[in-house]
C-alpha positions as CSV (number, residue, x, y, z in Angstrom):
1,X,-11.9,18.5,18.3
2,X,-10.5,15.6,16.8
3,X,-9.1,14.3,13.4
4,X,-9.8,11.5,11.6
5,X,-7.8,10.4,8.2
6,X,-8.9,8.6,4.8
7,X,-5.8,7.3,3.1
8,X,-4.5,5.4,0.2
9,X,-1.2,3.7,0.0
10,X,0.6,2.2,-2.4
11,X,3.9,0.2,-3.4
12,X,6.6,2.1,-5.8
13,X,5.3,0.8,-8.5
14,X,1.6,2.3,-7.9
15,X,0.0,-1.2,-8.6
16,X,-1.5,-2.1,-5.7
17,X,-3.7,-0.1,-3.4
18,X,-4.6,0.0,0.5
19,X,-7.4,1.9,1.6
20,X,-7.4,2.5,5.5
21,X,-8.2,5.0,8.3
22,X,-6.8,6.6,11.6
23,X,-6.9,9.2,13.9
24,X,-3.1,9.7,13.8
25,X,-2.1,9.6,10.3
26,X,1.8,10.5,10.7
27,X,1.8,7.0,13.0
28,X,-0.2,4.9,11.3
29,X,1.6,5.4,7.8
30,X,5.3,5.5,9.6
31,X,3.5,1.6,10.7
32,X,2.9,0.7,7.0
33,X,6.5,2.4,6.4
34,X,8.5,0.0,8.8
35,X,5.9,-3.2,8.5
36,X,5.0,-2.8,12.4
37,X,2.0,-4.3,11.7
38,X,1.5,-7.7,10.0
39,X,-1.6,-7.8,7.2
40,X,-2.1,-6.8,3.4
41,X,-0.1,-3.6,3.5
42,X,3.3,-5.2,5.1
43,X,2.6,-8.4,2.5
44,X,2.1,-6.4,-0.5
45,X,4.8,-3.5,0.4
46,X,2.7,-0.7,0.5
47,X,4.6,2.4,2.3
48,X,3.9,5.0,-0.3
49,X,0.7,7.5,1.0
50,X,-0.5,9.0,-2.5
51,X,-3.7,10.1,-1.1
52,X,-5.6,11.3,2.1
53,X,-8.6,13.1,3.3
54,X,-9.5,14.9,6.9
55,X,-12.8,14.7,8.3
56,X,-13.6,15.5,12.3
57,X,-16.0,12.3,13.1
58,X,-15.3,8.9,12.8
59,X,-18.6,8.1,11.1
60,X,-17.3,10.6,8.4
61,X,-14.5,8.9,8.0
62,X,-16.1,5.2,7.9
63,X,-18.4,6.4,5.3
64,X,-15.3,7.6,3.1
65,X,-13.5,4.6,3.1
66,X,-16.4,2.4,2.2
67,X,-17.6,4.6,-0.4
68,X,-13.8,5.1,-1.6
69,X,-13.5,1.0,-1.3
70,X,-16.7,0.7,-3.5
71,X,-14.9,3.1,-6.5
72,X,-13.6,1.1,-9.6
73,X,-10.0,1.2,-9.7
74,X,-10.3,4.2,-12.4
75,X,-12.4,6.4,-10.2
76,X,-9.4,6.1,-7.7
77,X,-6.9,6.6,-9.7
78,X,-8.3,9.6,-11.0
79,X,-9.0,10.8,-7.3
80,X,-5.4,10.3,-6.8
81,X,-4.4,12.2,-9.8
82,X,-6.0,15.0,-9.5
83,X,-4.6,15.7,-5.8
84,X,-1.4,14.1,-6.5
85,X,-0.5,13.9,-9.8
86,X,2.7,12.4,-10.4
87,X,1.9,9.8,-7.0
88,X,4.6,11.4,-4.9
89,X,4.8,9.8,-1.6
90,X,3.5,12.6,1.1
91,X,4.3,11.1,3.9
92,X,6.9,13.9,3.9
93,X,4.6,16.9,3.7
94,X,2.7,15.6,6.8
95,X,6.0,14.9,9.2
């Protein structure tokens, strides 16, 4: 069985937000942590994960994103805050 991961990062100041997916979430956000791979996360410092979702197929997980990339920036936020309310990083709770 495998695992596939819905994310959302963000800088420290929760203004700009990355919405990606992976099939090993513990690497893939320890790559946005130490800028290992060059694009919009690394350029905009985004290393804080506020927000994830599991799912076991990657056409799950490709629908999610695009559906979570089509939200307004409210309707994400509010998806963040009601998981995560104060936007802790979690990275921590997933190591």
């Amino acid at each position: 069985m495998n695992n596939y991961y819905v994310y959302m990062i963000t800088n420290q100041y929760n203004t700009v937000l990355y919405i990606g997916i992976t099939n090993n979430l513990i690497r893939r956000i320890y790559e946005h942590k130490n800028k290992l791979v060059k694009g919009f996360s690394s350029k905009y410092n985004l290393n804080k994960l506020v927000y994830f979702e599991q799912t076991e197929s990657i056409e799950s997980a490709i629908l999610r994103e695009k559906q979570l990339k089509n939200y307004s920036r409210a309707k994400k936020e509010q998806l963040i805050s009601k998981n995560n309310p104060n936007h802790n990083d979690l990275y921590n709770e997933i190591i």
